[in-house]
C-alpha positions, -999 to 999 in steps of 0.1 A, spaced: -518 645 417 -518 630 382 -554 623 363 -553 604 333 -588 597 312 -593 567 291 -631 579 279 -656 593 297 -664 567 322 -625 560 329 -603 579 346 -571 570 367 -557 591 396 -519 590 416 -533 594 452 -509 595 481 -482 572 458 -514 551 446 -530 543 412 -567 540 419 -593 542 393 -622 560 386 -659 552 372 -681 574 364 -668 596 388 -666 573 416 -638 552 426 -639 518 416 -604 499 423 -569 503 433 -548 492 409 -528 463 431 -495 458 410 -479 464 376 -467 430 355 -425 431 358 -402 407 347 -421 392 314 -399 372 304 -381 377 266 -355 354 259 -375 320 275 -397 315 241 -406 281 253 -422 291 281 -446 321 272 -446 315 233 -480 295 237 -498 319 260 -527 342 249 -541 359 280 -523 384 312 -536 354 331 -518 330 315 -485 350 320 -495 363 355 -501 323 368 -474 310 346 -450 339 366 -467 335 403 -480 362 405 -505 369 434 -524 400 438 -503 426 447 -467 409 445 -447 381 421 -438 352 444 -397 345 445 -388 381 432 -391 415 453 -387 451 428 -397 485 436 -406 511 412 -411 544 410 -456 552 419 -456 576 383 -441 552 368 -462 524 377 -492 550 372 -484 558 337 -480 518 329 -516 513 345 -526 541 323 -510 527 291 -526 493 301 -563 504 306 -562 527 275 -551 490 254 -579 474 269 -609 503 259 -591 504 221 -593 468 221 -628 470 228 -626 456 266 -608 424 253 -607 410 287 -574 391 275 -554 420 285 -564 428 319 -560 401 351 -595 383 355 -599 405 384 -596 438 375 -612 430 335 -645 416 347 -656 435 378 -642 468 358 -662 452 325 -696 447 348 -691 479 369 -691 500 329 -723 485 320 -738 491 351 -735 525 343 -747 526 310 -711 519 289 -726 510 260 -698 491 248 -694 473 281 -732 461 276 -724 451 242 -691 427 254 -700 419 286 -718 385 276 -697 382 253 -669 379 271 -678 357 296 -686 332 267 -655 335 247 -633 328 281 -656 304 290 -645 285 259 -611 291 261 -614 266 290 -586 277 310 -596 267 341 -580 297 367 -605 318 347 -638 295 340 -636 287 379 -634 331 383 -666 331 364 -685 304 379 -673 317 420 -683 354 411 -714 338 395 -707 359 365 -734 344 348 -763 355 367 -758 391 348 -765 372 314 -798 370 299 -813 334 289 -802 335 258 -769 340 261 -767 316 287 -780 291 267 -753 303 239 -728 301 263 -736 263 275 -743 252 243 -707 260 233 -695 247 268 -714 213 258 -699 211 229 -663 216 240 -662 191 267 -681 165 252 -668 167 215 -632 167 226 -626 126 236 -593 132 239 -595 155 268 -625 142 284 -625 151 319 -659 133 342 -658 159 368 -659 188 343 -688 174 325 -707 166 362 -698 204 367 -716 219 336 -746 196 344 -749 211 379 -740 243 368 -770 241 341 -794 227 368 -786 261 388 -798 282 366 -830 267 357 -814 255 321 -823 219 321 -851 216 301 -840 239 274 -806 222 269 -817 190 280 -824 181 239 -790 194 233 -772 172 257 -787 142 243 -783 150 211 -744 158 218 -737 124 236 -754 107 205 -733 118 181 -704 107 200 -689 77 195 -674 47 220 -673 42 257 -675 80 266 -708 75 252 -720 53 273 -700 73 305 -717 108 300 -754 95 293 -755 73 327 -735 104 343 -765 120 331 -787 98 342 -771 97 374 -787 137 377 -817 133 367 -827 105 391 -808 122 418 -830 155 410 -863 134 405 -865 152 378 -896 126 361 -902 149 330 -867 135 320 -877 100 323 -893 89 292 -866 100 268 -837 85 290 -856 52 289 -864 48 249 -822 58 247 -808 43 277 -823 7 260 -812 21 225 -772 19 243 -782 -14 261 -792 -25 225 -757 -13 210 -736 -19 233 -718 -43 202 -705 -17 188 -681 -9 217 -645 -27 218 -645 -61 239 -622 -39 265 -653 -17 273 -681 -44 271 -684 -50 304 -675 -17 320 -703 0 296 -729 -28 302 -716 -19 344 -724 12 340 -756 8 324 -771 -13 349 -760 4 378 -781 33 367 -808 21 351 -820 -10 374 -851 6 378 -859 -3 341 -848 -38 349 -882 -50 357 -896 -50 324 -866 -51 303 -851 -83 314 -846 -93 278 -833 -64 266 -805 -72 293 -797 -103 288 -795 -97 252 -765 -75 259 -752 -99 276 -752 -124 248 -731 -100 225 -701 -99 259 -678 -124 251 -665 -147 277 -651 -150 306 -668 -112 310 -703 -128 301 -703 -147 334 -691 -116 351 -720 -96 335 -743 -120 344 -735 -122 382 -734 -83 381 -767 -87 366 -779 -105 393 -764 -85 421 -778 -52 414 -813 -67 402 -822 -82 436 -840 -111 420 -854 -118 451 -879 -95 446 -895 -112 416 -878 -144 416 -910 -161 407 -917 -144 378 -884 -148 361 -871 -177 376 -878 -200 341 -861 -178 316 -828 -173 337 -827 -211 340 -832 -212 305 -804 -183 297 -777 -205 322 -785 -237 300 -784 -220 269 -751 -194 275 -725 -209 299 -703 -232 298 -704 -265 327 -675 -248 348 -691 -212 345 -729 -228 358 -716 -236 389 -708 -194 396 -742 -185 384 -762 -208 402 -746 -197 433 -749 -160 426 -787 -171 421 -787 -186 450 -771 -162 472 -793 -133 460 -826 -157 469 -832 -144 504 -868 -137 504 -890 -160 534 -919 -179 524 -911 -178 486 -877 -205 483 -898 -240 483 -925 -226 458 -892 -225 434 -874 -256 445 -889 -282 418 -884 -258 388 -849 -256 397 -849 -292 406 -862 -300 373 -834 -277 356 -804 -297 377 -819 -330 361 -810 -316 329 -773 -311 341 -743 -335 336 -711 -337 344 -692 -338 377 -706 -298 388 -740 -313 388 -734 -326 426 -714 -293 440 -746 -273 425 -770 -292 442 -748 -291 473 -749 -253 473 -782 -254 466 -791 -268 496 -771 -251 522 -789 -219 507 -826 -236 515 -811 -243 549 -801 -211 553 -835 -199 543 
């Protein structure tokens, strides 16, 4: 039997052709497989590559075999690399880039668990510097094994600041279910209201329609976790973008002004200015568009009464004779409410008396077949 000790919580023993290894005494792992066939001459394809992830996924590499290629070799042989391997990761002060995610960071968590005081110190660490790497084999390896649940609050909060940061601030690479992911992720371990600030702050300082994207993504959550301590701030910003939505390329207008009202119709009600304001700085043909999508997700039915004279007033003032006809009928179709329809029918009347032009008759046609209906 060989024994070979890397410090005095370390040790690795050949048992029965075998490399297992040894902490604190106790055996911890079997070593499943040393790395052959890194490549030398292909440049191109490893030159890039940081971590013994990288290379193991980039070779196919499972856990105890390379996929395509079979090799034997000799068990001291193979002992004596595991050796030289583990003895590189404690001088390198349990850089977790040389060891295979999963040997580095149950080994890592196993050391500090029994008082390592070096593995205490990294441990957190660790987790946070591959968690910025983004390299996904290895951030999803952290969030299954729940790595973060060993990290104090602080660090955690370190650790999704910087994640906030990274997907957010690279536009370029934005990816919507990676920044759905971190929200949940934060929302699990009770984070939200510490990095809530942060997160708001963040998507501010961005800059164009990803802007607009990640704030109704996050307020998406938040209504979908009633989470009413929230509410307040997302209402003063989520007007702010209503408000600014100018400063966005025609192109993303509309699909900004979409967004925004699919996810915040419950601050329609009182707002309807604000709303159609946006709409005024959408140029056409997407301001009729916005206007029937304004309509569709209000239900104006609901309070039809109320705001009956300033959307006839906005339809005169904003469209064109060809485009009234559309609005009218969206108007008309959304109108459902019983009992209500003939308390409306002379201010609308009025309005049509006001029309000219050759629509005048088809809108007045619609009109009607919608009382019928009614």
């Amino acid at each position: 039997m060989l024994e070979f000790v890397v410090n005095k919580f370390i040790m690795l023993k050949l048992e029965d052709g075998k490399t297992n290894i040894y902490v604190n005494g106790e055996m911890f792992n079997q070593c499943k497989y040393l790395m052959l066939n890194v490549p030398t001459r292909d440049d191109k394809k490893i030159e890039k590559i940081e971590t013994i992830d990288e290379v193991a996924d980039s070779l196919g590499w499972t856990e105890d075999r390379q996929l395509g290629i079979e090799h034997y070799i000799i068990p001291r042989v193979e002992f004596w690399g595991h050796c030289s391997s583990l003895q590189a990761w404690y001088e390198n002060d349990y850089n977790t880039n040389i060891l295979h995610r999963n040997l580095a960071f149950p080994l890592l968590k196993k050391l500090a668990d029994v008082g390592d005081s070096l593995a205490r110190k990294v441990f957190g660490q660790e987790v946070a510097r591959r968690l910025e790497s983004d390299y996904s084999p290895v951030v999803d390896y952290i969030v299954k094994e729940r790595l973060l649940e060993y990290l104090t609050k602080e660090e955690k909060e370190h650790i999704y600041e910087g994640r906030i940061n990274a997907i957010l601030t690279d536009q370029n690479n934005f990816r919507y279910f990676d920044f759905i992911g971190l929200l949940d992720l934060i929302k699990k371990q009770n984070l939200m209201k510490d990095l809530f600030p942060k997160l708001l702050n963040t998507i501010h300082e961005i800059s164009g329609f990803i802007k607009v994207e990640t704030f109704t993504i996050l307020l998406e959550r938040v209504n979908s976790w009633s989470a009413e301590g929230y509410s307040q701030v997302i209402r003063s910003r989520f007007l702010t973008y209503l408000e600014e939505i100018d400063k966005l390329s025609d192109f993303y207008k509309i699909r900004a002004f979409a967004l925004l009202l699919n996810t915040g119709t419950g601050f329609l009600v009182d707002n309807l200015e604000i709303f159609l304001r946006a709409i005024d700085k959408i140029d056409d043909p997407e301001k009729v568009m916005a206007f029937l999508l304004l309509v569709q997700f209000s239900k104006f039915s609901d309070y039809f009464e109320t705001h009956i004279p300033k959307l006839l007033e906005y339809i005169d003032s904003q469209f064109r004779e060809e485009d009234i006809l559309k609005v009218f009928a969206s108007l008309i179709s959304s109108y459902k409410k019983p009992g209500l329809i003939s308390k409306d029918i002379i201010p609308i009347k009025n309005h049509l008396d006001k029309m000219g032009g050759s629509y005048k008759s088809i809108v007045i046609s619609r009109l009607a077949k919608g009382f019928k209906k009614n």
